[in-house]
N, C-alpha and C positions, 0 to 999 in steps of 0.2 A: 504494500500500500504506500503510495506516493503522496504523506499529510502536507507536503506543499501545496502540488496540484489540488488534491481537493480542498483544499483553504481557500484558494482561488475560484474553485467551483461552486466552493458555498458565497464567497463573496459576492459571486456574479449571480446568486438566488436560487441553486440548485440547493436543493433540500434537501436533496438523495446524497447528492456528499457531505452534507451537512450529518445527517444520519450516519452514515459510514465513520465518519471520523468520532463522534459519542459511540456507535456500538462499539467500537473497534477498542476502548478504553470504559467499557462500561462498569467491567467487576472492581478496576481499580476506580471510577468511580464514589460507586456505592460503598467500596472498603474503607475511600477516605470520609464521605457524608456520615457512616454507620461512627465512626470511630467520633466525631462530633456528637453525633446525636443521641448514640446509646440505643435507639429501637429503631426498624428497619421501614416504620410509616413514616416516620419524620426522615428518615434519610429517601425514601424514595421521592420526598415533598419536596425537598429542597431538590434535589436531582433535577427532576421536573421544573422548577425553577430555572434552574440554573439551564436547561437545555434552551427553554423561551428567551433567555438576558443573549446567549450566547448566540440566539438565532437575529435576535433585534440589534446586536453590537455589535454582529462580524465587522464590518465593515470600516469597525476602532482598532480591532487588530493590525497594530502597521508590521511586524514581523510575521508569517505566516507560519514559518518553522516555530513558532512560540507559542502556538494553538494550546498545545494541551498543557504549559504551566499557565496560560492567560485563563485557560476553561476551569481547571485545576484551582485557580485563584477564587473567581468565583463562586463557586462551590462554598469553597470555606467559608467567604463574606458571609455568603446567604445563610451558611450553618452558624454563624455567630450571629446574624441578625437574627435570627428564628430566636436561638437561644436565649438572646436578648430579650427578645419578646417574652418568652416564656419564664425570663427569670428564671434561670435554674442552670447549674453545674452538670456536663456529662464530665464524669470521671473516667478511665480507663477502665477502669474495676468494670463497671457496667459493660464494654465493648467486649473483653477479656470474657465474662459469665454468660453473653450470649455468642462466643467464638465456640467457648465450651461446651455448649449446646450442640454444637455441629452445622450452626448458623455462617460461622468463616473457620473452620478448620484449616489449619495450615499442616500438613503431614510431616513438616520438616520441623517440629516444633514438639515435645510430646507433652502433656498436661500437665506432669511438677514444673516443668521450665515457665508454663506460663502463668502458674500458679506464682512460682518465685517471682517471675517479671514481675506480675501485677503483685504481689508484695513489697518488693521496692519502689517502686514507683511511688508511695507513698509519702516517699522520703528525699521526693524532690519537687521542686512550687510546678505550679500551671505551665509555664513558660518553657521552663525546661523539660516534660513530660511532653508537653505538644511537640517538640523539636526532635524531641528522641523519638515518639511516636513516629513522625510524620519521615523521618531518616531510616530507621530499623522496620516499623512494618510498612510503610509504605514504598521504601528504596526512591526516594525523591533524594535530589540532589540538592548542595546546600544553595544554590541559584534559585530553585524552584520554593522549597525554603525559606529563604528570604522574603522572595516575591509574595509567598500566602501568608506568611506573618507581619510583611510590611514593616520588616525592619534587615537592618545589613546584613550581607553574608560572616561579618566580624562578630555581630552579635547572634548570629544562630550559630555558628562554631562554638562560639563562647560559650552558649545554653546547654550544646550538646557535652562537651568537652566538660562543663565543671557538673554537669548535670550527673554523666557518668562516672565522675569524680566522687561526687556521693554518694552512687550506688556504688560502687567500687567497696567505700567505709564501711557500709550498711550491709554489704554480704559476708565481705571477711570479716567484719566484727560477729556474724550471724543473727542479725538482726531482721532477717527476710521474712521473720512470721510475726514481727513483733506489734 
């Protein structure tokens, strides 16, 4: 799949590549909306959302190779603006107990490990938990990163880097179930 060309083809109204380029990244998608939202109607809301902003704004895109961290960005807004709305916290914990459900299974991962994850995690703020999240399960790069937290590639290094600096304390101290 050629996501230049069809950035250009949705730019020019075609729908159909506009579609291709969302299915073609749909599960990473919904992994990152689900990972915001906590339950899978709110992440499909915002999806949805975000599919109409990206149909009506093509045309802001001035990079076209930049489609899916510009769509990617989106997504997140809207899951913080929802959240907003809602007044309310999605923690990891929650994304993590319905992963474990068999809702995002990752077979490369087995249950105490994510059990551990999301026990440490607790032991590091909002900021640096988004960063690690958004790096480790989502494999976004620190550009992309940047871009959906709206702050520098210095400062999402930084997040990541002292964030794992704590868990680091927190495991070898054994602290993981604490």
């Amino acid at each position: 799949m050629n996501v230049i060309r069809l950035v250009k083809k949705a730019k020019r109204g075609n729908k159909e590549a506009l579609l291709q380029l969302i299915m073609a990244e749909k599960d990473a998608y919904y992994k990152l909306a689900f990972t915001y939202m906590g339950n899978s109607h709110d992440a499909l809301d915002v999806m949805e959302e975000m599919v109409v902003i990206v149909y009506e704004k093509i045309n802001q895109l001035k990079r076209e190779e930049a489609f899916y961290s510009w769509s990617k960005t989106i997504l997140v807004n809207r899951c913080k603006t929802l959240l907003r709305k809602q007044k309310k916290l999605v923690l990891l914990d929650d994304w993590e107990s319905e992963a474990d459900q068999g809702l995002m299974s990752d077979p490369y991962i087995n249950s105490d490990q994510r059990m551990d994850i999301q026990a440490l995690l607790v032991h590091v703020n909002e900021h640096q938990k988004e960063a690690i999240s958004l790096k480790y399960f989502h494999d976004l790069d620190y550009q992309t990163i940047a871009n959906i937290t709206n702050v520098s590639i210095g400062t999402v290094k930084s997040r990541i880097f002292q964030g794992l600096k704590k868990l680091r304390v927190h495991y070898t101290r054994g602290d993981v179930n604490e």
